[in-house]
C-alpha positions as semicolon CSV with decimal commas, in nm:
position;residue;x (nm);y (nm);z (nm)
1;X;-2,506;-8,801;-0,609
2;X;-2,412;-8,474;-0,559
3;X;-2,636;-8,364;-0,220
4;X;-2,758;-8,020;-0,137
5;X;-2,998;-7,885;0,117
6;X;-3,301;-7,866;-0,153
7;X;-3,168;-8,059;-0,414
8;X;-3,010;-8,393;-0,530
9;X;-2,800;-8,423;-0,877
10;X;-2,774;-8,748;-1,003
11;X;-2,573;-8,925;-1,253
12;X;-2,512;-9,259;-1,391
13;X;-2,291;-9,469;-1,577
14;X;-2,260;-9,822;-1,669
15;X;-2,012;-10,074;-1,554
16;X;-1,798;-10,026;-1,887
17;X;-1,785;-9,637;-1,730
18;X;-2,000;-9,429;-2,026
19;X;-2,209;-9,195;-1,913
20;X;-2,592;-9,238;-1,920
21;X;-2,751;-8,971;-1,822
22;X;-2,731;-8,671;-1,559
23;X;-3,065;-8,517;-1,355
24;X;-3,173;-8,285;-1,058
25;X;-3,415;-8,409;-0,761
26;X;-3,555;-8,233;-0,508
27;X;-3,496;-8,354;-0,165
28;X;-3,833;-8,452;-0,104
29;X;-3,957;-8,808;-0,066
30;X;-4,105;-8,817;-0,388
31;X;-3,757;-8,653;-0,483
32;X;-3,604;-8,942;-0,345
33;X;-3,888;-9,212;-0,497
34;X;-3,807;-8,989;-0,872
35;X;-3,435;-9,030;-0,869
36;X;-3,468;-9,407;-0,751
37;X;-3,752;-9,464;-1,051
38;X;-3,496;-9,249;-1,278
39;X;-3,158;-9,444;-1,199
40;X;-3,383;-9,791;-1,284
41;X;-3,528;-9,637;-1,600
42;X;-3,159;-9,659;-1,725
43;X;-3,105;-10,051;-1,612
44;X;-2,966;-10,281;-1,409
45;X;-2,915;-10,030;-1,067
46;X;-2,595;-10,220;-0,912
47;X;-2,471;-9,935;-0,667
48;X;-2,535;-9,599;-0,540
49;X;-2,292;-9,338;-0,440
50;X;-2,383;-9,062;-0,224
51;X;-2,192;-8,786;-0,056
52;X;-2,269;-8,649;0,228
53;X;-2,511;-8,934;0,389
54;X;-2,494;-8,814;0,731
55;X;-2,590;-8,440;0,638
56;X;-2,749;-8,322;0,366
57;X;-2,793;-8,699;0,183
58;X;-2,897;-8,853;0,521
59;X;-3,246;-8,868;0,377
60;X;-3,164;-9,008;0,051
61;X;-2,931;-9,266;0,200
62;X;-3,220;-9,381;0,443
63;X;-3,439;-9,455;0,135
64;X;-3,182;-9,601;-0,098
65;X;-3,076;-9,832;0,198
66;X;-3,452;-9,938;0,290
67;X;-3,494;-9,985;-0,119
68;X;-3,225;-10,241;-0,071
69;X;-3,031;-10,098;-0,321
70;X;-2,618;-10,101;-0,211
71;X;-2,442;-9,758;-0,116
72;X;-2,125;-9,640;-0,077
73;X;-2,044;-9,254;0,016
74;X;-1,837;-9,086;-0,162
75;X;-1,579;-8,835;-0,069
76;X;-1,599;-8,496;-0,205
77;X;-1,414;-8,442;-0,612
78;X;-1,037;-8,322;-0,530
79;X;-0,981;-8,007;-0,565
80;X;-0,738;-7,997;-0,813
81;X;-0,974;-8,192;-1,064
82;X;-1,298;-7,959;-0,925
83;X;-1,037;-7,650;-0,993
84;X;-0,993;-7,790;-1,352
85;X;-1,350;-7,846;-1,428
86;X;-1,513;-7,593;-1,260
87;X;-1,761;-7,613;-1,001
88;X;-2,115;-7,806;-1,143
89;X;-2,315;-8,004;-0,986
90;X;-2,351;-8,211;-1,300
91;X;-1,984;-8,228;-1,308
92;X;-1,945;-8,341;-0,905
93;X;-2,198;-8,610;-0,926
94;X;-2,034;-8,753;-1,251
95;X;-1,727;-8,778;-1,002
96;X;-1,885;-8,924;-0,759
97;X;-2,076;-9,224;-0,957
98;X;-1,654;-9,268;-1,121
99;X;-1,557;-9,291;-0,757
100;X;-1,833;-9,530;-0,663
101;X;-1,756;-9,777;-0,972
102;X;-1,400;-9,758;-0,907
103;X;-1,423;-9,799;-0,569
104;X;-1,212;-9,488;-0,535
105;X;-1,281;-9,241;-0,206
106;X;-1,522;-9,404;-0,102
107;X;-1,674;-9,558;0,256
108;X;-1,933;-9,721;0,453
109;X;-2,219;-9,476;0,448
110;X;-2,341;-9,357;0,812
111;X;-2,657;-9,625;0,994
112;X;-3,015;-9,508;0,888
């Protein structure tokens, strides 16, 4: 996920890495209970990466964690790769699910 302050962008890819889909949430509740339903509607949801749970994905990360779904946060994209691509959301939460499969920059996300 790439958080905001009023939204969330989302995207997912499988364990073999493709890409299944990209969306935008608000940061609502029901924002939070849409992006959940979404990520399922695609299959088996295995692990969520957030960035940002203690600011602007604290809310998220509470509801994710009390789904019982597993979370990682995820640093920021470098900047040399964010320089290359551009700046988009789209683009940073792509990053960030990569980093969450891969394990790459990523850490225990702050207690609920």
């Amino acid at each position: 996920m790439d958080t905001h302050k009023g939204t969330y962008t989302a995207a997912a890819v499988d364990t073999a890495g493709r890409m299944l889909g990209c969306a935008r949430f608000s940061t609502t509740p029901a924002g939070y209970a849409a992006l959940l339903a979404w990520l399922r509607s695609l299959g088996a949801l295995v692990l969520v990466g957030v960035e940002g749970t203690g600011v602007y994905g604290a809310g998220l990360a509470l509801h994710v964690h009390t789904a019982g779904v597993a979370m990682v946060e995820v640093d920021r994209p470098d900047r040399k790769a964010r320089r290359w691509q551009g700046k988009s959301d789209p683009v940073d939460a792509e990053a960030a699910a990569r980093a969450a499969l891969a394990a790459r920059r990523t850490g225990t996300p702050q207690a609920p």
